[in-house]
C-alpha positions as CSV (number, residue, x, y, z in Angstrom):
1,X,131.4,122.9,189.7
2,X,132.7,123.7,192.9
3,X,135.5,122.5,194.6
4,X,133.7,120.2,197.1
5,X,132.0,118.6,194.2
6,X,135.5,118.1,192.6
7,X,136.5,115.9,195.6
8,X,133.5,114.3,196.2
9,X,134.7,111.8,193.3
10,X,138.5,112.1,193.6
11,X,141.3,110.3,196.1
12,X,141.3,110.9,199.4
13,X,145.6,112.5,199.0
14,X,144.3,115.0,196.3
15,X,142.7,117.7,198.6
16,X,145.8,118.3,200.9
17,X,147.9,118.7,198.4
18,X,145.4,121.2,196.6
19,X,144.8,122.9,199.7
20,X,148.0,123.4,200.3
21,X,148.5,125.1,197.0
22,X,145.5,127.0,197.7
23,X,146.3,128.0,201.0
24,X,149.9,129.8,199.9
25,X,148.2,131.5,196.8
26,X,145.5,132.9,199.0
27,X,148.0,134.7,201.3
28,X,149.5,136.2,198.3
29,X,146.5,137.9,197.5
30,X,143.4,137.8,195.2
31,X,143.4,134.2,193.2
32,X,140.2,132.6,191.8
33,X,139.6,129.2,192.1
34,X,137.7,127.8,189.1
35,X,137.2,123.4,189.3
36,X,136.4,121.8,186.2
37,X,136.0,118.4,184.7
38,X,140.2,118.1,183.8
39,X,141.4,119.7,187.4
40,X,141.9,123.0,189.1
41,X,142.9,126.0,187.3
42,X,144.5,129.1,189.5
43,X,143.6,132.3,188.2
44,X,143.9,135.8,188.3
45,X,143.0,137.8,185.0
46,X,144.5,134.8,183.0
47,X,145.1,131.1,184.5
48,X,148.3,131.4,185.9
49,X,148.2,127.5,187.8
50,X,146.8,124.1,187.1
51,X,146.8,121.1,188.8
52,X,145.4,118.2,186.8
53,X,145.1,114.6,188.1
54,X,147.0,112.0,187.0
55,X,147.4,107.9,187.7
56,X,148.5,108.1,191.5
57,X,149.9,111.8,191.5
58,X,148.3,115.6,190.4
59,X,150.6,117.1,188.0
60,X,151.1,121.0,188.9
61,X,151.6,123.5,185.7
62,X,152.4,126.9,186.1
63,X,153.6,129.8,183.7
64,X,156.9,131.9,184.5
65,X,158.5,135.1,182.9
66,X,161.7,133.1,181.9
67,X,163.7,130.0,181.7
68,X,164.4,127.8,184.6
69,X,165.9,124.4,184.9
70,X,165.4,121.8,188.1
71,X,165.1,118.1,188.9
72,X,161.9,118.1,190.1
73,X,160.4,119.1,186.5
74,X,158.3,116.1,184.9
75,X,157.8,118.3,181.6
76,X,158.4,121.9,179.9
77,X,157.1,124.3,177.5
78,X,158.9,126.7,176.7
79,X,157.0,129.2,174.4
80,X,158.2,132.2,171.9
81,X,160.5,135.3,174.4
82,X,160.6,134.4,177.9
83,X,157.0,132.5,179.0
84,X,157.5,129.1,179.5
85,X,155.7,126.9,181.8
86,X,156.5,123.8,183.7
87,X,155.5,120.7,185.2
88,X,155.8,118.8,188.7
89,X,154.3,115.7,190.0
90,X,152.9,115.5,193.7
91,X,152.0,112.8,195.2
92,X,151.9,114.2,198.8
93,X,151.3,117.9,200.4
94,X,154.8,118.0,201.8
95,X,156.1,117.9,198.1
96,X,154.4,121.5,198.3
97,X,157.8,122.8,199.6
98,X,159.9,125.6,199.7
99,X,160.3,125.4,195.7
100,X,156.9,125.0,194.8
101,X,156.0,127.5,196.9
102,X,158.3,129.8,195.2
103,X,157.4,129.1,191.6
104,X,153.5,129.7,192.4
105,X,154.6,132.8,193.8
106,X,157.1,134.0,190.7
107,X,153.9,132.6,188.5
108,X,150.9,134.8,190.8
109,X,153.3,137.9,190.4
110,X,153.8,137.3,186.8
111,X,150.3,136.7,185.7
112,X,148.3,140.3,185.1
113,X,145.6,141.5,187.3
């Protein structure tokens, strides 16, 4: 589906926020945008980004090279060596700040081309 169709049936204070996202990742370089039924997924070889919809917020997931630790994260996975991903709720496009913005950037260089 494409990313109009995804908004066609979602809240009006989704899009900015993706957007946003979208907008920073794009100035990084090549990133394919793939909207399905359960959200958006940020890819480039491998998904590297999601941000999945949830009751009054979208929940941004992204994958790292190694540990970090911050407030702002909802949830965690940490997986086997260093990969771990984690979790942020936005409920507004300002919340795509300085830190957000870095972790997408730290997730776009980690993930292979």
């Amino acid at each position: 589906m494409s990313v109009d169709e995804y908004f066609s049936s979602r809240p009006d204070f989704e899009r900015p926020i993706f957007e946003e996202i979208r907008d920073h990742l794009e100035m990084m370089g090549d990133v394919r945008v793939e909207a399905v039924d359960v959200g958006i997924f940020f890819k480039r070889l491998r998904t590297f980004a999601e941000l999945r919809p949830m009751r009054g917020r979208l929940r941004l997931s992204f994958l790292v090279s190694r540990r970090l630790r911050h407030p702002r994260f909802v949830k965690r996975w940490e997986g086997s060596g260093s990969r771990a991903a984690y979790f942020v709720d936005l409920r507004a496009p300002e919340e795509v700040d300085d830190d957000v913005r870095d972790w997408l950037t730290e997730a776009y260089l980690a993930s292979p081309v």
